[in-house]
ZABALUM-242092 format. One line per 3 residues: number of its first residue (from 1); their letters; for each residue x, y, z of C-alpha. Coordinates in steps of 0.25 Angstrom, whole numbers, plus 2048, in hexadecimal, padded with zeros to 3 digits. Layout:
N
NUM	A	X:Y:Z; ...
***
This chain:
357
1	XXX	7AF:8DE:7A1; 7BA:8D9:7A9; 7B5:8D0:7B4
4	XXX	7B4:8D5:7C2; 7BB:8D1:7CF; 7B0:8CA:7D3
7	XXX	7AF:8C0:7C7; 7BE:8BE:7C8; 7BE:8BB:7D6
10	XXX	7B4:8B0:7D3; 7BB:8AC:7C8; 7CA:8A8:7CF
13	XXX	7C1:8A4:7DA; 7BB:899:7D1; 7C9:895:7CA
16	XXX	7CC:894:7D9; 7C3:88B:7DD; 7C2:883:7D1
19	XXX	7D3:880:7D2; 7D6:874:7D8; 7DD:875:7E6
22	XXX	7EB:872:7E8; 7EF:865:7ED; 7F6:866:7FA
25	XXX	804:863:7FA; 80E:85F:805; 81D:867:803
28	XXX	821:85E:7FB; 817:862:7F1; 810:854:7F1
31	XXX	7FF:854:7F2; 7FC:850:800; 7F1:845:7FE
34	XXX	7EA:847:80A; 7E6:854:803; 7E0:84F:7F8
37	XXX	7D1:849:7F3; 7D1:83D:7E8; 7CD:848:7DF
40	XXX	7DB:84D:7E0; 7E1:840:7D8; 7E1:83F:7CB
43	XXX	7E5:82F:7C6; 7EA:829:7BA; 7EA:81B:7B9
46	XXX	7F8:815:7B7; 7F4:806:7B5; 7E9:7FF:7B4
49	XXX	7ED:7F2:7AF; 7F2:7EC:7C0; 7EB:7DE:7C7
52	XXX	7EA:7E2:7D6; 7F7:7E8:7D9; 7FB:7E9:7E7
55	XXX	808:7F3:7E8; 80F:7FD:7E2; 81C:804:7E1
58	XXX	825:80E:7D9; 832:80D:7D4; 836:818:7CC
61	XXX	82C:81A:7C0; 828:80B:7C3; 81C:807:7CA
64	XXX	81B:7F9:7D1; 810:7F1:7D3; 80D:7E2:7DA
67	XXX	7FE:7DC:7D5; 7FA:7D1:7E0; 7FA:7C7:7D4
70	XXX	80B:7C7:7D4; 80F:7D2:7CB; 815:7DE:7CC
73	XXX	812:7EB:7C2; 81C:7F3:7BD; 817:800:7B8
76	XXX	821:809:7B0; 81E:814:7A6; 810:810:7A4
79	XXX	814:802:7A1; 811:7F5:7AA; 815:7E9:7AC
82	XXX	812:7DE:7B3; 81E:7D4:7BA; 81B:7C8:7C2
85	XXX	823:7C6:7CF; 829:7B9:7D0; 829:7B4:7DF
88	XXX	82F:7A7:7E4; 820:7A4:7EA; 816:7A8:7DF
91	XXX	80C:7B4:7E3; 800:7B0:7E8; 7F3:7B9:7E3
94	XXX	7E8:7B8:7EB; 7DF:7C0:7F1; 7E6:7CB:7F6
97	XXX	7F3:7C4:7F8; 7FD:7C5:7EC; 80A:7CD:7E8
100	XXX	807:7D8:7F1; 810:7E3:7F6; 81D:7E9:7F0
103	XXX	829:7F1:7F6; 835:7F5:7EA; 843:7F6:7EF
106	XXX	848:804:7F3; 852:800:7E6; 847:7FA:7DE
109	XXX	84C:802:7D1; 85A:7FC:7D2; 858:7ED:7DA
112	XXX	849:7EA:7D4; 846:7E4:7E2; 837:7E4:7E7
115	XXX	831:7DE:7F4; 825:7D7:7F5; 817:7D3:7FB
118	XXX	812:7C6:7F4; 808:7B9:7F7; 80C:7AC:7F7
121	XXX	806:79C:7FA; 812:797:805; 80E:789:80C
124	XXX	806:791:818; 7FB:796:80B; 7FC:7A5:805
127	XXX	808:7AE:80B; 810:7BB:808; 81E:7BE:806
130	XXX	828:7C9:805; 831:7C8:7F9; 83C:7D0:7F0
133	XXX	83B:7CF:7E3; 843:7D8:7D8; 83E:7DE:7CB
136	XXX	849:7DD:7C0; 83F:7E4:7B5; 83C:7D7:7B1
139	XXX	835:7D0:7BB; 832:7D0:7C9; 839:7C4:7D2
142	XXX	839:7C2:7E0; 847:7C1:7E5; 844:7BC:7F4
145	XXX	83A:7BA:800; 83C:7C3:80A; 82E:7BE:814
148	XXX	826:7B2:810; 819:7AD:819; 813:7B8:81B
151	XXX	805:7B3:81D; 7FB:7B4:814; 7ED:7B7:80F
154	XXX	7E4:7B7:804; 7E1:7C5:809; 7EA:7CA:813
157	XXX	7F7:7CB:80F; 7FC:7DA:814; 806:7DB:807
160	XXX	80D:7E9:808; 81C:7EA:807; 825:7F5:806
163	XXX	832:7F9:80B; 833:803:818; 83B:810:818
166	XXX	843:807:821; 848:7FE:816; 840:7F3:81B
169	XXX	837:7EB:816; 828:7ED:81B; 81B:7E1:817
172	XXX	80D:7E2:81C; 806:7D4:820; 7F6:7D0:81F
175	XXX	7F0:7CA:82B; 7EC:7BE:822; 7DD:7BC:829
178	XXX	7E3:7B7:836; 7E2:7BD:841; 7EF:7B8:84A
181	XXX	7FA:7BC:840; 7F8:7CC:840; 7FC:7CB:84F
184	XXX	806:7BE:84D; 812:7C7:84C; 817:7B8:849
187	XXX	810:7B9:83D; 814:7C2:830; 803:7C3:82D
190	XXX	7FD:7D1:831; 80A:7D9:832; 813:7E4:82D
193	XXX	821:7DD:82A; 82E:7E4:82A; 83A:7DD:825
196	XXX	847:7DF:81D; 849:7DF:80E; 84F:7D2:810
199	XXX	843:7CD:818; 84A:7CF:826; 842:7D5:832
202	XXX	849:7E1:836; 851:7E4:843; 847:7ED:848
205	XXX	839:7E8:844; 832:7E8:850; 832:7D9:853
208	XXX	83F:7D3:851; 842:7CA:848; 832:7CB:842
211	XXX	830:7D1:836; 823:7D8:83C; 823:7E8:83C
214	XXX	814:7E8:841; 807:7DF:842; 7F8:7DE:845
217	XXX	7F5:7E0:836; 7EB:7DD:82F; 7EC:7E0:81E
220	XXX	7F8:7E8:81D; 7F8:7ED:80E; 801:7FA:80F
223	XXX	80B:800:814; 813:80F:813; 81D:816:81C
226	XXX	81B:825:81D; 827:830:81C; 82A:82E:82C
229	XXX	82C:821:828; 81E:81B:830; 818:810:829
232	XXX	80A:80D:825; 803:801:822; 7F4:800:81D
235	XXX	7E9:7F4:820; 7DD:7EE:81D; 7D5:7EC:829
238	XXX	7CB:7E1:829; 7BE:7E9:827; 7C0:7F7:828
241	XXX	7CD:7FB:831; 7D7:7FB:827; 7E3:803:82C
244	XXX	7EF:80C:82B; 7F8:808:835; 806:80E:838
247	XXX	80F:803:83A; 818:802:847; 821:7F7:848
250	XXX	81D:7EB:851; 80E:7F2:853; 801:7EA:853
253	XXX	7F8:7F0:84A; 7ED:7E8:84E; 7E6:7DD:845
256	XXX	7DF:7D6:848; 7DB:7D8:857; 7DA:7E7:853
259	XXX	7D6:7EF:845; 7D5:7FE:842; 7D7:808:84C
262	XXX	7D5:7FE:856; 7DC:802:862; 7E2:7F5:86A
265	XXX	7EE:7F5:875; 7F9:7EE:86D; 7F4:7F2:85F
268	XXX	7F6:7FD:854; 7EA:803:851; 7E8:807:842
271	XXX	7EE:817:840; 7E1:818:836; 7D8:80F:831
274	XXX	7CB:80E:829; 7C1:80A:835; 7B5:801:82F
277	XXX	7B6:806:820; 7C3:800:817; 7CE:806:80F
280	XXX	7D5:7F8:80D; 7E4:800:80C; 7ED:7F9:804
283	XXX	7F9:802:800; 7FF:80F:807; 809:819:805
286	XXX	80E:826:809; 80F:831:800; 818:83B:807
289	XXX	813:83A:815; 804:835:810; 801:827:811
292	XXX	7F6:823:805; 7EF:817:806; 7E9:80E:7FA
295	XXX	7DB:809:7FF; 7D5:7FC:7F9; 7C8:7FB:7FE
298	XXX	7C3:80A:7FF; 7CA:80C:7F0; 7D1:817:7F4
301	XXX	7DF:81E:7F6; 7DF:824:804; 7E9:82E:80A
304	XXX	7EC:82D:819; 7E8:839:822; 7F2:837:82F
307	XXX	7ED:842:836; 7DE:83B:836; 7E2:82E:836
310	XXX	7D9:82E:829; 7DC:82A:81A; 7D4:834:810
313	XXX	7D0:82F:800; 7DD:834:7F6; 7D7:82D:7EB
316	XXX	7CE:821:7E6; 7CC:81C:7D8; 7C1:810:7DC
319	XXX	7CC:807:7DB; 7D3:7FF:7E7; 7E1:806:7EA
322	XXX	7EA:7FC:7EF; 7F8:804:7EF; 7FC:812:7EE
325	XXX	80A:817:7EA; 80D:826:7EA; 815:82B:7DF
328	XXX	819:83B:7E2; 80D:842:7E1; 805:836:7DA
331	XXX	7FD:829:7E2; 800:81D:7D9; 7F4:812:7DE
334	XXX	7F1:804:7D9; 7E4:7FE:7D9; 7E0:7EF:7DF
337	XXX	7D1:7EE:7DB; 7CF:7E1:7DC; 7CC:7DC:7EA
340	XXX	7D6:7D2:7F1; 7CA:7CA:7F3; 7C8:7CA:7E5
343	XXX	7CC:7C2:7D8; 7D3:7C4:7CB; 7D8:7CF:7C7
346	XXX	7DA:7DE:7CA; 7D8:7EA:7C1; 7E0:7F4:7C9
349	XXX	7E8:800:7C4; 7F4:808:7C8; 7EF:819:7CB
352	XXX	7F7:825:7CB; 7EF:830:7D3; 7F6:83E:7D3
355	XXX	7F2:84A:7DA; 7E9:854:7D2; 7F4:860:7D5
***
């Protein structure tokens, strides 16, 4: 007996309902991450064999890594390696200050040059610098000093660098535990610095002569420039408050005589922020016009809702995201599970997370 009209219609309304829904896409045909749930993602492990990496970058079919100790990972075709990178000052690892963030050159494929974040012991006690090393697939060594002096912390170091769509050079600064120096624009601690790729400050930075772009920061650890060109930095507040600030040169953001939303004449408040719970953001990035954030202390990957100043859960494995690199349709995240506070080492991985459809 053939089935009746009935039994079919319950039938295709089943497969129906049973099929997964499509994931929404922009015209570009890339999943809008806003759209999706952390059931969404699917996540294969690429390496777990990493010691408390801090950044990471792509170069053709080449994944970079810095790990705080002094290394940098080179990953290519399944196979790593591990290079030490030989600076003029040794690299200083300790607590959360190391070799810290890395920015390849727009010709990194032909010139091998890289730009780095990394700690030091100068006469004044533990510092940070800004240096350019070259890669000549043999070893990493640092070719010259563009900033040295940057104050120091066991803790609060800042440590992001990347290169603007400007061409400039772009370097986030911890506060240091001191409370004058965020708002001592005659001091590099608690800053957003902006110079040439030659260590220069640029003509039109907003104080002349200072290498400076904005201050009144606190822990600085990411930074991202959307398509328009605006650019975002991420911040660990002190308990709660950590924020997402967009960065307008020679603007007060506030730290320390104001945190979070915190409205004060003079000073930036935060465009969103955690209010008394913690993310602890370390990396960003825009995919398209989508800025994802790597969350250390809530163990989560988190997207950025700009219509409700609001960040939504993308994806979270239990471990503590540290960076985030999009890749086409694929998130690429590395792990830093070991608390700064900490010692010895790190077991941490680097993720591949790819959208279900």
């Amino acid at each position: 007996m053939k089935p009746s009209l009935i039994a079919l219609y319950i039938q295709a309304l089943a497969t129906l309902c049973a099929a997964p829904a499509a994931l929404a896409q922009d015209a570009a045909g890339n999943v809008r991450i806003q759209a999706t749930m952390p059931g969404d993602w699917t996540m294969q492990v690429v390496s777990d064999g990493l010691d408390y990496p801090w950044d990471i970058a792509r170069a053709d079919d080449r994944f970079l890594l810095t790990e705080k100790t002094g290394n940098i990972v080179v990953i290519e075709n399944g196979r790593q390696r591990r290079y030490p990178l030989q600076t003029s000052d040794p690299i200083v690892d300790e607590g959360g200050a190391g070799l810290l963030g890395m920015a390849l050159s727009r010709d990194f494929a032909q010139s091998g040059v890289a730009y780095f974040y990394h700690s030091y012991r100068s006469e004044a006690g533990l510092a940070n610098k800004v240096i350019e090393a070259r890669f000549d697939a043999d070893a990493w060594r640092e070719t010259r000093v563009l900033l040295a002096g940057i104050p120091g912390h066991r803790l609060y170091n800042g440590g992001a660098i990347a290169i603007g769509p400007d061409g400039h050079l772009y370097a986030t600064t911890g506060w240091t535990g001191d409370r004058e120096r965020p708002q001592d624009r005659a001091s590099l601690a608690g800053k957003v610095l902006r110079m040439t790729l030659s260590g220069q400050a640029p003509q039109d930075n907003p104080f002349p002569g200072s290498l400076i772009y904005s201050y009144g920061h606190r822990n600085p650890q990411g930074m991202a420039w959307n398509p328009a060109g605006e650019l975002f930095v991420v911040e660990h507040g002190e308990s709660g408050h950590d924020e997402i600030n967009r960065i307008k040169p020679g603007v007060n953001y506030g730290w320390p005589l104001a945190e979070g939303a915190e409205r004060r004449d003079g000073l930036e408040p935060a465009w969103i922020e955690s209010g008394r719970s913690t993310w602890a953001p370390a990396g960003a990035a825009f995919a398209g016009d989508e800025l994802v954030i790597a969350a250390l202390g809530s163990r989560e990957l988190l997207v950025m809702d700009e219509g409700a100043r609001a960040l939504k859960r993308v994806f979270s494995s239990g471990d503590r995201i540290r960076d985030v690199l999009p890749v086409a349709r694929d998130l690429y995240v590395i792990t830093t599970n070991r608390s700064p506070r900490g010692e010895g080492p790190s077991k941490d991985r680097l993720l591949r997370l790819s959208p279900r459809q």
